[in-house]
Backbone as CSV, one residue per row, in Angstrom:
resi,resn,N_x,N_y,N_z,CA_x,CA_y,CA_z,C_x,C_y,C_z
1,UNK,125.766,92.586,102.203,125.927,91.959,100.910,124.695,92.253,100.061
2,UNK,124.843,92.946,99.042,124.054,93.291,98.005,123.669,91.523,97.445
3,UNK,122.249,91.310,97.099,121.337,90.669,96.238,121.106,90.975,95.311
4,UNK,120.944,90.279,93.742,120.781,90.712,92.888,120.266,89.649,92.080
5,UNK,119.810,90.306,91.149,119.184,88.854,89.570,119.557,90.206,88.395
6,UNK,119.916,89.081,87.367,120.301,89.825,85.846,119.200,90.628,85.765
7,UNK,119.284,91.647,84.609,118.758,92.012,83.898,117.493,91.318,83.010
8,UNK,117.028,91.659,82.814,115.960,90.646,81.728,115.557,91.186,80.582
9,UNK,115.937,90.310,79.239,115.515,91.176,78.416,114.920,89.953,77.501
10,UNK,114.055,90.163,76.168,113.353,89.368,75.519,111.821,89.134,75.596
11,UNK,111.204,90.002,76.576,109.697,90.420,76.954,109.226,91.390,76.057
12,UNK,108.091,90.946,75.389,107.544,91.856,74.560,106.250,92.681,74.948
13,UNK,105.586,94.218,74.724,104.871,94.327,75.526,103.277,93.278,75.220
14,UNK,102.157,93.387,75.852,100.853,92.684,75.627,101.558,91.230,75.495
15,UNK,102.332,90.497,75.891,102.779,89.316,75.640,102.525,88.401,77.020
16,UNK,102.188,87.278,77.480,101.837,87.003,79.045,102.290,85.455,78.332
17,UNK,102.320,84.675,79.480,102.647,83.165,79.653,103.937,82.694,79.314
18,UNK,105.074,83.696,78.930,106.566,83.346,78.966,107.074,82.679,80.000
19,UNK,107.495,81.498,80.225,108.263,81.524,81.245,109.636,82.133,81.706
20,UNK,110.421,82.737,82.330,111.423,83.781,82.287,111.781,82.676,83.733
21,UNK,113.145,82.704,83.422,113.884,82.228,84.561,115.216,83.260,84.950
22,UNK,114.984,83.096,86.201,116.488,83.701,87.187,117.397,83.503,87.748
23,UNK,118.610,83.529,88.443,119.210,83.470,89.049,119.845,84.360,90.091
24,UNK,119.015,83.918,91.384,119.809,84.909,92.635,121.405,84.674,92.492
25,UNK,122.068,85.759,92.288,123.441,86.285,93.096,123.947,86.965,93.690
26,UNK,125.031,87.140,93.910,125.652,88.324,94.995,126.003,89.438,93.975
27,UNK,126.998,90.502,94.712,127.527,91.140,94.082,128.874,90.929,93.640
28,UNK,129.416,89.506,93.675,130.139,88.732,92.708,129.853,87.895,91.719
29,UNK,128.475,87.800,91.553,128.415,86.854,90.766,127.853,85.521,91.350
30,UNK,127.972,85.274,92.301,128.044,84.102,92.810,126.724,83.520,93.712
31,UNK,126.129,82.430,93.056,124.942,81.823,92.832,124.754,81.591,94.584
32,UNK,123.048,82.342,95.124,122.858,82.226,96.405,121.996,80.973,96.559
33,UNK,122.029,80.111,97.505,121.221,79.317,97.707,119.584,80.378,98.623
34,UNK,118.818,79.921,98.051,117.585,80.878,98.664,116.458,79.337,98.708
35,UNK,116.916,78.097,99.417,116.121,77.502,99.143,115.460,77.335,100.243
36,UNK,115.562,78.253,101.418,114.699,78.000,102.603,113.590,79.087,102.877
37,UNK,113.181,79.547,101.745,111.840,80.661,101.491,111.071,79.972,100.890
38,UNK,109.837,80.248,101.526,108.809,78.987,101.059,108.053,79.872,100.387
39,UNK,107.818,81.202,100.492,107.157,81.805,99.336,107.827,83.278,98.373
40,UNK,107.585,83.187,97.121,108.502,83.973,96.049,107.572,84.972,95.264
41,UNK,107.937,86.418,95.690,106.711,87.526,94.720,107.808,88.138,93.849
42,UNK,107.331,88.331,92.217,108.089,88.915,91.892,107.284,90.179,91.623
43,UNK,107.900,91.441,91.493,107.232,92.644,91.735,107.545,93.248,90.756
44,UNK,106.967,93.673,89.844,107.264,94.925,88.460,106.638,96.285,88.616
45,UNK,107.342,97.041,88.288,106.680,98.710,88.046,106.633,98.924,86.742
46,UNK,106.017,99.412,86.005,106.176,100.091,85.104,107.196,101.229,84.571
47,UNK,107.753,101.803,83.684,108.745,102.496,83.353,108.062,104.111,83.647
48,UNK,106.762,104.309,83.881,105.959,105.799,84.155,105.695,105.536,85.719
49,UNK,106.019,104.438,86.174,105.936,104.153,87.449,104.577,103.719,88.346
50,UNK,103.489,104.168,87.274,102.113,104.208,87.401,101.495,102.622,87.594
51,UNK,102.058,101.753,87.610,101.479,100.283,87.561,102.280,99.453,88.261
52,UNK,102.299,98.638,88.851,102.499,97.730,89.541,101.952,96.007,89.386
53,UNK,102.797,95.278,89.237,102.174,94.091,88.849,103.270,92.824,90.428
54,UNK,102.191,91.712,90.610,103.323,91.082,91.245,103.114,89.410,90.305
55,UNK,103.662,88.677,90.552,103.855,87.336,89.620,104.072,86.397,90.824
56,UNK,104.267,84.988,90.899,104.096,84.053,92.153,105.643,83.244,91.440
57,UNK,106.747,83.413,92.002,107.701,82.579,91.427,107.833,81.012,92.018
58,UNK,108.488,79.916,91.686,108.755,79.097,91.969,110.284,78.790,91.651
59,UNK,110.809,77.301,92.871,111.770,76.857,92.590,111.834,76.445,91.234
60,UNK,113.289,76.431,90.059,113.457,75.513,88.932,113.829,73.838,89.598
61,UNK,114.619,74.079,90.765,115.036,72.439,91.103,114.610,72.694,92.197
62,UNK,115.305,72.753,93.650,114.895,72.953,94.607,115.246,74.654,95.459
63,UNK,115.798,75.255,94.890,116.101,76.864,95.647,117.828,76.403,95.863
64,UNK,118.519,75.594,95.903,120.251,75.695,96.189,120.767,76.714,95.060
65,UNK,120.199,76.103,93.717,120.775,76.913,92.597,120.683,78.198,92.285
66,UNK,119.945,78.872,93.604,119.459,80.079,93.348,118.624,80.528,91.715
67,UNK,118.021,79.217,91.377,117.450,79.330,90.119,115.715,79.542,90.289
68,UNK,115.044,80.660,89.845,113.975,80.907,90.399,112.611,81.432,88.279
69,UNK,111.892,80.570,89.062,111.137,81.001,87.636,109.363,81.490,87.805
70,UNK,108.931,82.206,86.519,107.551,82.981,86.835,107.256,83.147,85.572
71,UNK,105.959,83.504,85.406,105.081,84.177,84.301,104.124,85.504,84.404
72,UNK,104.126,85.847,83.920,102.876,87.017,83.965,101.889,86.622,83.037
73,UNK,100.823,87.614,83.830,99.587,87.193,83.291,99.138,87.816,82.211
74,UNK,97.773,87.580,81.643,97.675,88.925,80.680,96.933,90.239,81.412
75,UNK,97.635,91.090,80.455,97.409,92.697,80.477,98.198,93.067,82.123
76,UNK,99.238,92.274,82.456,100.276,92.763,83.161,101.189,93.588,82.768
77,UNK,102.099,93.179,81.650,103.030,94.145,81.101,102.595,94.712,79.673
78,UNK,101.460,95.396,79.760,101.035,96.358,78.651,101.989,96.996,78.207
79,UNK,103.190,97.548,78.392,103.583,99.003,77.628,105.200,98.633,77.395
80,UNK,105.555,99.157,76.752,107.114,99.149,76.085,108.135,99.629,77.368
81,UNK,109.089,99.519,77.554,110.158,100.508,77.864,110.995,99.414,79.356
82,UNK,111.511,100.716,79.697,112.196,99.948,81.080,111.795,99.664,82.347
83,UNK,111.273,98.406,82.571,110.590,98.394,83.794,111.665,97.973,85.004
84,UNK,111.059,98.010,85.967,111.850,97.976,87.020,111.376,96.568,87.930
85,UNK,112.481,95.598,88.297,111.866,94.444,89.071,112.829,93.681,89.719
86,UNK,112.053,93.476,90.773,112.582,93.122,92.179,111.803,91.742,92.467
87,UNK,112.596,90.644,93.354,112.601,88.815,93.693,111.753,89.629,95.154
88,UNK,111.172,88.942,95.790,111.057,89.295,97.664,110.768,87.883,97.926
89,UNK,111.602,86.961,98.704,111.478,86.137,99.619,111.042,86.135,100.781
90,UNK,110.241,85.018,101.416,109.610,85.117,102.653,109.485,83.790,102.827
91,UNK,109.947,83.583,104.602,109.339,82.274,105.317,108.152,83.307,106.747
92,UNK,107.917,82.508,107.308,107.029,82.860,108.603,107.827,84.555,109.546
93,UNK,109.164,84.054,109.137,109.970,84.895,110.128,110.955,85.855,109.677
94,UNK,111.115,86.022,108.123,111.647,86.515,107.649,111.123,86.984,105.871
95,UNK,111.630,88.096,105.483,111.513,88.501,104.253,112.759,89.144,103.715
96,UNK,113.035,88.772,102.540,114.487,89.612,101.825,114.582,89.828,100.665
97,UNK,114.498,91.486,100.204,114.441,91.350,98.676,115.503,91.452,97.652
98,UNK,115.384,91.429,96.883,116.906,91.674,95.823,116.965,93.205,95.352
99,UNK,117.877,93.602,94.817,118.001,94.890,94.596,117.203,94.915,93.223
100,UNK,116.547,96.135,92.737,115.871,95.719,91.725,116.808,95.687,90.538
101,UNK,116.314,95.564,89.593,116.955,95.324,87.904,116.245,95.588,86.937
102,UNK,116.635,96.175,85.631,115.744,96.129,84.781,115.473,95.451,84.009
103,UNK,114.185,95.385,83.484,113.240,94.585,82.607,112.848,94.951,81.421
104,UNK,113.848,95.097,80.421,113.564,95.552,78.713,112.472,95.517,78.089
105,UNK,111.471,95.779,78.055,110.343,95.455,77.527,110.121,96.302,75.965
106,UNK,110.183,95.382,74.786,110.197,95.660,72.972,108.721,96.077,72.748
107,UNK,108.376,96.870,71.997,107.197,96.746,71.261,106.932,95.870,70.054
108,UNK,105.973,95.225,69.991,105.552,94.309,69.026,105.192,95.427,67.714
109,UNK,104.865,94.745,66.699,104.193,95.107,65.540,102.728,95.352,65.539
110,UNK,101.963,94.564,66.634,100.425,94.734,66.544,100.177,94.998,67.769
C-alpha cells in the first residue's frame, strides 16, 4: 500500500515560520491513522536537487487523523520552483516513509 500526503502549494521562496499542515493517506484517499510514531522528519530537496532541508513535524490532535503539521526555518527554502518532499515516521522499532510529493514553491517580489 502506497503512502502519500497532497501536494503543497502556497510557500513562497525566503519565507520561514508558515505553519503548513498534512494529511497522511493511502492511495485511495483514505485518512491513515499514524498515531503510534513518536517521532516525525519532514524532508525537502530542492528542485536542482543540491539542498536538503529536514523540519520536526508534530501531531495536529493526536496522529488518528493522520493530520500532521511543521514549519521551516529561515534560509531553508531559498529558491523558487518544484521541490520535492517526503513525511518519515519512526518509533524505536520501526521507520516508514511516504512517497514523496511536490512542494510549489512562488517567487516573491523582493
Amino acid at each position: 500500500m502506497a503512502i502519500t500526503i497532497e501536494p503543497i502549494r502556497g510557500v513562497m521562496a525566503n519565507s520561514y515560520g508558515q505553519t503548513i499542515t498534512l494529511t497522511v493517506v493511502d492511495e485511495d484517499g483514505i485518512t491513515q491513522d499514524v498515531s503510534g510514531y513518536t517521532t516525525i522528519t519532514i524532508v525537502a530537496r530542492s528542485p536542482d536537487g543540491r539542498k536538503n532541508v529536514t523540519a520536526n513535524g508534530s501531531y495536529v490532535t493526536d496522529g488518528s487523523d493522520g493530520a500532521v503539521s511543521f514549519a521551516f526555518a529561515s534560509g531553508d527554502i531559498d529558491r523558487s520552483g518544484l521541490w520535492n518532499i517526503q513525511m518519515e515516521f519512526a518509533t524505536a522499532s520501526e521507520t516508514f516513509k511516504t512517497r514523496a510529493t511536490e512542494m510549489d514553491v512562488g517567487q516573491g517580489l523582493r
